[in-house]
C-alpha positions in Angstrom: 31.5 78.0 222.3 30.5 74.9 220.9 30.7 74.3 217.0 27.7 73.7 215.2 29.8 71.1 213.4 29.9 69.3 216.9 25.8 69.8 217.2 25.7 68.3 214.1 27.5 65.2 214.6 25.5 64.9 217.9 21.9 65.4 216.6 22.6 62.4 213.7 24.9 59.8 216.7 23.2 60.6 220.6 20.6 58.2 221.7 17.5 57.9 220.0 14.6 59.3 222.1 10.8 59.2 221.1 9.1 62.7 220.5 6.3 62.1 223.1 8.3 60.8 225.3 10.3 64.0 225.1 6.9 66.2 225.7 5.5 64.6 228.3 9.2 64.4 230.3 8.9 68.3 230.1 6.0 68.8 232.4 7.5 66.5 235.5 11.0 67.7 234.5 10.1 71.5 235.1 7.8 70.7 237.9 10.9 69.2 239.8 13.3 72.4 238.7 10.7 74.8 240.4 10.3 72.9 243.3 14.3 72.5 243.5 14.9 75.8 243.1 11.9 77.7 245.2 10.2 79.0 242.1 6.5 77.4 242.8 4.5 79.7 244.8 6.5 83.0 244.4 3.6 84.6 242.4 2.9 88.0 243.8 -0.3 88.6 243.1 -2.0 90.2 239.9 -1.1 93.5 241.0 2.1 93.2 241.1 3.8 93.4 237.6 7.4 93.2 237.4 9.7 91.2 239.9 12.4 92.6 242.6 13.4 89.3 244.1 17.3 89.3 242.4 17.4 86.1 244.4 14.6 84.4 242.6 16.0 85.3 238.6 19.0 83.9 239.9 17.9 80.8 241.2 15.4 80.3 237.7 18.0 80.4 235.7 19.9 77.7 237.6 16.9 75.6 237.0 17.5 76.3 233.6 21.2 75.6 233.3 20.2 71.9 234.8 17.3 71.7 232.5 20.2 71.8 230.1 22.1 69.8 232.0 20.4 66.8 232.2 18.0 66.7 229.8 19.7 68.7 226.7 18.0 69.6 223.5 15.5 67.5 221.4 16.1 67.4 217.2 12.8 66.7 215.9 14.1 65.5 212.5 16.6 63.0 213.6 14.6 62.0 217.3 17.7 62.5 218.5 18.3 64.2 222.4 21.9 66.6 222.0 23.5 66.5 225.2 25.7 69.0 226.5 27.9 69.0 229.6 27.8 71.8 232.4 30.9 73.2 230.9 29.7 73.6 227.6 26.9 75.1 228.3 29.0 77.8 230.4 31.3 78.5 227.6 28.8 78.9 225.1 27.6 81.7 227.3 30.7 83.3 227.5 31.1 83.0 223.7 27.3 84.9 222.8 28.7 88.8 222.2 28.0 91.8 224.1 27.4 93.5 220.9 26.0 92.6 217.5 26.7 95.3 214.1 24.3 95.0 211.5 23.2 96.7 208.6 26.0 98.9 206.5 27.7 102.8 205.6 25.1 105.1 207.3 23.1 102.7 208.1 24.7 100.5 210.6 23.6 99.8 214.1 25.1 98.3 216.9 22.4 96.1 218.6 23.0 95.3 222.5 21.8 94.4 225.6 20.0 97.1 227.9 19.9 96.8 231.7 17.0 96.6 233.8 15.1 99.8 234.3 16.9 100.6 231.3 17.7 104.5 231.3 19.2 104.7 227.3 16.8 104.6 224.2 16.0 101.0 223.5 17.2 99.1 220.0 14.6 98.7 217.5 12.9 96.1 214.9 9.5 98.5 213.7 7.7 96.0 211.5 7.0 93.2 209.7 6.8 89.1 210.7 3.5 89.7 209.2 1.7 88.9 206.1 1.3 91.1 203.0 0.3 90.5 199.6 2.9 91.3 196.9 0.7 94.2 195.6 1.4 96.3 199.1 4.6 94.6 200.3 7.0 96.9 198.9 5.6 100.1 199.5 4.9 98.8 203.4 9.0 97.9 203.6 9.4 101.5 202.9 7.1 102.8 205.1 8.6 100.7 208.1 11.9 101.4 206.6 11.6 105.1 206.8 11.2 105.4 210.7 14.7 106.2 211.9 15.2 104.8 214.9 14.3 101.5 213.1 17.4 99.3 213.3 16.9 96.9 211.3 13.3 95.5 209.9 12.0 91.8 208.9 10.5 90.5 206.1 7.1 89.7 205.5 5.1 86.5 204.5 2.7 85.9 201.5 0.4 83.1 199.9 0.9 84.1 196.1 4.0 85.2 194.1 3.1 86.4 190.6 -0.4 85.4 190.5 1.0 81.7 191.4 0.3 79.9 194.7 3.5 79.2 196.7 3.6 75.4 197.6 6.6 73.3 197.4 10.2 74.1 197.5 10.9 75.0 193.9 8.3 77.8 194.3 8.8 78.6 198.2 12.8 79.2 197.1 11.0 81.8 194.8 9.1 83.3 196.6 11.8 84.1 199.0 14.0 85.9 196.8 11.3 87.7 195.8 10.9 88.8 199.1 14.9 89.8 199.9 14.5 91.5 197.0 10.8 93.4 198.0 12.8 94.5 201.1 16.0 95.4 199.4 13.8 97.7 197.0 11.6 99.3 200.3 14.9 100.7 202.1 16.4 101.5 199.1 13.2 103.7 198.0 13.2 104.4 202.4 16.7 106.7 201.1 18.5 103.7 203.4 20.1 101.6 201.8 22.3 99.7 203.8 20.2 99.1 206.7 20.1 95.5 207.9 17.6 93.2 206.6 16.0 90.0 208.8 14.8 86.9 206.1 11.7 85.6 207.5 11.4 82.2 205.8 8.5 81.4 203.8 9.4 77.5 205.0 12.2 76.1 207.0 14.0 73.9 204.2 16.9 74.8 203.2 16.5 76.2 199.8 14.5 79.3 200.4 16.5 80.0 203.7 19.8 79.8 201.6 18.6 81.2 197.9 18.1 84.6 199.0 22.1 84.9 200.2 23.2 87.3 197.2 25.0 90.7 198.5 23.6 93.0 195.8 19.7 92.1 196.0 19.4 89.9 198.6 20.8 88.6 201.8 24.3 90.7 203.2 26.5 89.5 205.4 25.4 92.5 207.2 21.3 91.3 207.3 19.8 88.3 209.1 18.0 85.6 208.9 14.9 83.9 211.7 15.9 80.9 213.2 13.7 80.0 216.0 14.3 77.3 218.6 10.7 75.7 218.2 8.3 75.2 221.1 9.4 72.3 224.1 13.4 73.3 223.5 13.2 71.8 220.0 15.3 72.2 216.8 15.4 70.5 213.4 18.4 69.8 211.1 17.4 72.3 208.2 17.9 75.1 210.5 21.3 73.8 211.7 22.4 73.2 208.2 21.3 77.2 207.2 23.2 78.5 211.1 26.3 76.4 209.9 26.1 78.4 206.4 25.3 81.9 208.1 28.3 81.6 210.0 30.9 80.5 207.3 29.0 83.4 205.5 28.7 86.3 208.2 24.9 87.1 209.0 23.7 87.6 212.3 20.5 85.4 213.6 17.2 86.2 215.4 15.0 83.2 217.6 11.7 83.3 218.8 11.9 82.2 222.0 9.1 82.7 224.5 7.8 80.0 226.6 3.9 79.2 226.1 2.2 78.2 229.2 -0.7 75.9 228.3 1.9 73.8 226.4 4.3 70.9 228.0 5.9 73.3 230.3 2.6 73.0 232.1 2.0 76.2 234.3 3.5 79.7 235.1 6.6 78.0 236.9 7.8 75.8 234.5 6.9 78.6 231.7 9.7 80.4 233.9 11.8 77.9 233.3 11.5 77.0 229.4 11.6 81.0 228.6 15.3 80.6 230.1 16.0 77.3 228.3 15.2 78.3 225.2 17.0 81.7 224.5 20.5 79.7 225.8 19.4 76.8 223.8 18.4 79.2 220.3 22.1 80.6 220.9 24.1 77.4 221.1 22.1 75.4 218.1 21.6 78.0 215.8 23.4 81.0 217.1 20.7 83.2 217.1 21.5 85.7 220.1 19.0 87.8 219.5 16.0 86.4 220.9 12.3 87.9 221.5 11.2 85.9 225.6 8.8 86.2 228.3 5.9 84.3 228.9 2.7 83.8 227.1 -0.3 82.2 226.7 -1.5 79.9 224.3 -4.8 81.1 224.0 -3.6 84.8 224.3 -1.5 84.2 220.9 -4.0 83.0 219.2 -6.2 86.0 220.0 -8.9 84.0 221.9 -9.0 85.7 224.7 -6.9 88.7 226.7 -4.5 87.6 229.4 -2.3 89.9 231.3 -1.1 87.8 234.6 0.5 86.1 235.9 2.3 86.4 232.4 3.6 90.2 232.6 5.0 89.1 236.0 6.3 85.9 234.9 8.2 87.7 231.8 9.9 90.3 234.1 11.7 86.9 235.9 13.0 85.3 232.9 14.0 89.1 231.3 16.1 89.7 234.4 17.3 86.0 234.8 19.0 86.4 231.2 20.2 90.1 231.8 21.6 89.1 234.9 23.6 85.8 234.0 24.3 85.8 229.8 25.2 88.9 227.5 21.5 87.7 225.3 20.0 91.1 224.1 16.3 90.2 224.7 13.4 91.8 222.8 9.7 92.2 223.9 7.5 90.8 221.0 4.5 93.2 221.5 1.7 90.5 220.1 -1.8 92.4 220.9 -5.4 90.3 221.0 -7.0 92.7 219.0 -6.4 93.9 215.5 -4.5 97.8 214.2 -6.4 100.3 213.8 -8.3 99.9 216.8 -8.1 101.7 220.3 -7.6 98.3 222.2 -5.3 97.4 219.8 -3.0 100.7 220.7 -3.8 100.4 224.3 -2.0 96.9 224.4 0.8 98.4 222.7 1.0 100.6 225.3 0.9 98.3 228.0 3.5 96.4 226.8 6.3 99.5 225.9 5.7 100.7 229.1 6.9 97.3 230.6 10.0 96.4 228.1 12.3 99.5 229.3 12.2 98.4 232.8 12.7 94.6 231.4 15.4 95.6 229.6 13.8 94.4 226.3 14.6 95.8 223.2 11.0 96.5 220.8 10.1 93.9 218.4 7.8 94.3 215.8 4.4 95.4 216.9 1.7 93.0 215.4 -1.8 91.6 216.1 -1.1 88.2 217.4 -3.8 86.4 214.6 -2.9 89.1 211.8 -5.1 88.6 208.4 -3.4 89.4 205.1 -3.1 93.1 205.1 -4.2 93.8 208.4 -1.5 93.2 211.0 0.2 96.3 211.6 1.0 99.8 210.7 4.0 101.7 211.0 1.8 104.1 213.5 2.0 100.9 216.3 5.9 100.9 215.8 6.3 104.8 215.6 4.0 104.7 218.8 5.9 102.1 221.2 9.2 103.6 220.7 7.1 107.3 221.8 5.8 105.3 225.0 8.9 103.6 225.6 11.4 106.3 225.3 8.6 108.2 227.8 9.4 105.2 230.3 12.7 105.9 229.7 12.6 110.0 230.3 10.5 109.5 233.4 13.2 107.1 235.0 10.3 104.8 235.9 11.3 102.4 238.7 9.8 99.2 238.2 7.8 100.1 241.5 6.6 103.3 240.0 5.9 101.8 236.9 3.8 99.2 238.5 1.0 101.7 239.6 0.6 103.1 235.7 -0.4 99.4 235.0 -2.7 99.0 237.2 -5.3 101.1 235.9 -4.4 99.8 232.4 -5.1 96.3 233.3 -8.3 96.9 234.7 -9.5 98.6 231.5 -7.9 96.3 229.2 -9.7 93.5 231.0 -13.0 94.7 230.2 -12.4 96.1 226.5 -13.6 93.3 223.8 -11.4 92.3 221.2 -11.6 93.9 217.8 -10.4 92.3 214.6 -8.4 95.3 213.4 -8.7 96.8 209.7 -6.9 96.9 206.2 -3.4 98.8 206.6 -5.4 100.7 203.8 -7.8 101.7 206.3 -5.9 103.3 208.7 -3.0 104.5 207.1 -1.5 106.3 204.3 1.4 104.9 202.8 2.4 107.3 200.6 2.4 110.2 203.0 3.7 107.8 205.9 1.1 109.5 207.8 -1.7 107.5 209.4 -5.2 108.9 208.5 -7.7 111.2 209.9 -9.8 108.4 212.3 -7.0 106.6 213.0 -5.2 109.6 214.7 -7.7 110.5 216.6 -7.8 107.1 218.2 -3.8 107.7 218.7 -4.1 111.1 220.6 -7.3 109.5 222.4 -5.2 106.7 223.7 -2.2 109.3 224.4 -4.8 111.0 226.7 -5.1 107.9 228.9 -1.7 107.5 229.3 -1.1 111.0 230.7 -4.3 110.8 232.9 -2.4 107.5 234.4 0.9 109.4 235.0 2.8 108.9 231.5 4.2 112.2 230.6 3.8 111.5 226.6 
């Protein structure tokens, strides 16, 4: 694999590029890679969820090894393009592992990839990458930390720390110990005490990345630490300078990378193409090799309106592209439009752990796509996706069989409005880790529908 000492060198001496002409190169780029490579017009249809075309995953993720190829990886902070030969890119494939041990004593997990139409209980991340205030952020690490399949959990993000607003790095490299050592407390008080932490960064500057690194209350060599490939196959020097320290030091890393179509990668093809890209690209930079893909919409992140297809359909290509050519254990980020605490909000759960088994996606922290300060999750959403997952799983769902459960789903999902969602405080009860009495009925009311669509759950 290449060393990030040799990215390094490369994102400070390769040819000077300007940033919009790296954007606007991306939407005639992967235009040409799905033409190339008979990607354009292979959309089923909207009824059609998942893909079965072996032939087509193959042939996208050719596209994106010349992506790579030719074009290599854009660093915003020096406006610098990183090249990387054919080779290179190949090795550094062979050099992401099959398996990845995190967390510590009884706690420790081994975190993997899972084939498609996977048949064994999928690895778990239950909560957080979601803001909290300081007064409920520890108790809420517990909480998440006290679900047992949970194998490891991330931290949270917050405005204030001590009644002081968090702006600049002084206070930002505060505020993140602070939160290593919020989360430290939680699965201590969760009777787990070694299980693997993930930093979410309150900023991506160095300090706060690096200040939390302190084996007692803070950041193991056993935890890890978010460093996401940005949008267009983009990285930036501060997060190359914290993956060259992570790797002298020992954590593992995590990247989100799913492709947004609505962005520079134009339409669903060329969505196909980036959601590839970026995983392989998050992998060599930083070497993050866990990685949450698929493909979304812009306006479906930001909660402005339900999508379903083509994405669903478009994820399954890029989810078997990566199982089928690299050793990347890929996660479903399940991101609904509307708020917890809600039925809509636990029906799109739903709809999305019953499609990450047959992906072969591990479960990634259930969260309203817009959350609000204390209202974008609850351990009830994580608790629930692993239920409909591992019910996937029980039923040995073909992806074919699977395909007519979401079929009815879609059509009711398309015509329910989106709800904000409510305080955690709401809905649940965190010190009886038990959600309360409306709330549950809205869980065994969406369970119902499940099993009236052929989920035995």
């Amino acid at each position: 694999m290449i060393s990030l000492v040799e990215l390094a060198e490369r994102a400070q001496r390769s040819p000077k590029v300007d940033e919009k002409e790296w954007d606007l190169r991306l939407f005639k780029t992967y235009g040409e890679l799905a033409n190339k490579y008979k990607i354009t017009g292979q959309y089923p249809g909207d009824d059609v969820f998942f893909n079965t075309d072996d032939d087509l995953a193959d042939r996208a993720f050719e596209a994106a090894i010349e992506f790579l190829k030719e074009n290599g990886i854009y660093c915003v902070s020096t406006k610098r393009v990183i090249r990387l030969t054919e080779d290179e890119i190949y090795d550094s494939l062979k050099g992401i592992p099959s398996k990845i041990i995190m967390g510590e004593g009884r706690d420790q997990r081994v975190w993997y990839q899972h084939d498609i139409e996977s048949r064994e209980p999928l690895n778990v991340c239950p909560g957080h990458h979601a803001p909290f205030d300081e007064e409920y952020g520890p108790l809420v690490v517990k909480n998440f930390a006290q679900i047992q399949r949970a194998d490891f959990i991330e931290g949270f993000n917050f405005t204030s720390v001590d009644g002081k607003e968090i702006f600049g790095e002084p206070l930002e490299t505060y505020a993140a110990i602070r939160e290593l050592s919020w989360m430290r407390e939680g699965v201590r008080k969760a009777g787990r005490p070694g299980m693997a932490i993930v930093l979410y960064p309150i900023t991506t500057r160095v300090g706060p990345f690096l200040a939390p690194i302190d084996p007692e209350y803070g950041l193991r060599r056993t935890d890890g630490v978010l460093l996401s490939i940005l949008p267009d196959v983009k990285i930036e020097t501060d997060l190359l300078t914290v993956a060259i320290k992570l790797d002298d030091y020992g954590c593992f890393r995590v990247s989100g990378s799913f492709a947004m179509i609505g962005g520079f990668c134009g339409g669903l093809e060329g969505a196909i193409i980036e959601g590839i890209v970026k995983p392989i690209a998050a992998s060599i930079c930083y070497h993050s090799f866990i990685n949450y893909v698929g493909v979304e919409h812009i306006t479906s992140v930001s909660a402005q309106k339900r999508i379903i297809q083509p994405l669903v359909w478009g994820s399954s290509v890029v989810c078997q592209a990566l199982i089928r050519n690299t050793n990347i254990p890929i996660m479903h980020w399940l991101i609904p439009t509307s708020g917890p605490g809600t039925y809509t909000h636990l029906m799109e759960i739903a709809f999305r752990a019953i499609q990450a088994p047959l992906n072969g996606q591990n479960l990634y922290a259930p969260r309203h796509s817009r959350p609000e300060m204390n209202r974008g999750q609850t351990p009830l959403e994580a608790e629930f996706m692993i239920e409909v997952s591992d019910a996937v799983i029980d039923s040995r769902f073909t992806r074919e069989e699977a395909n007519e459960i979401l079929k009815p789903l879609t059509d009711e999902l398309l015509k329910l409005e989106l709800e904000r969602g409510k305080h955690i405080q709401e809905t649940y009860d965190l010190v009886t880790h038990k959600p309360k009495e409306e709330f549950a009925k809205i869980y065994e009311r969406v369970k119902e529908r499940l099993r009236e669509v052929g989920l035995s759950i």
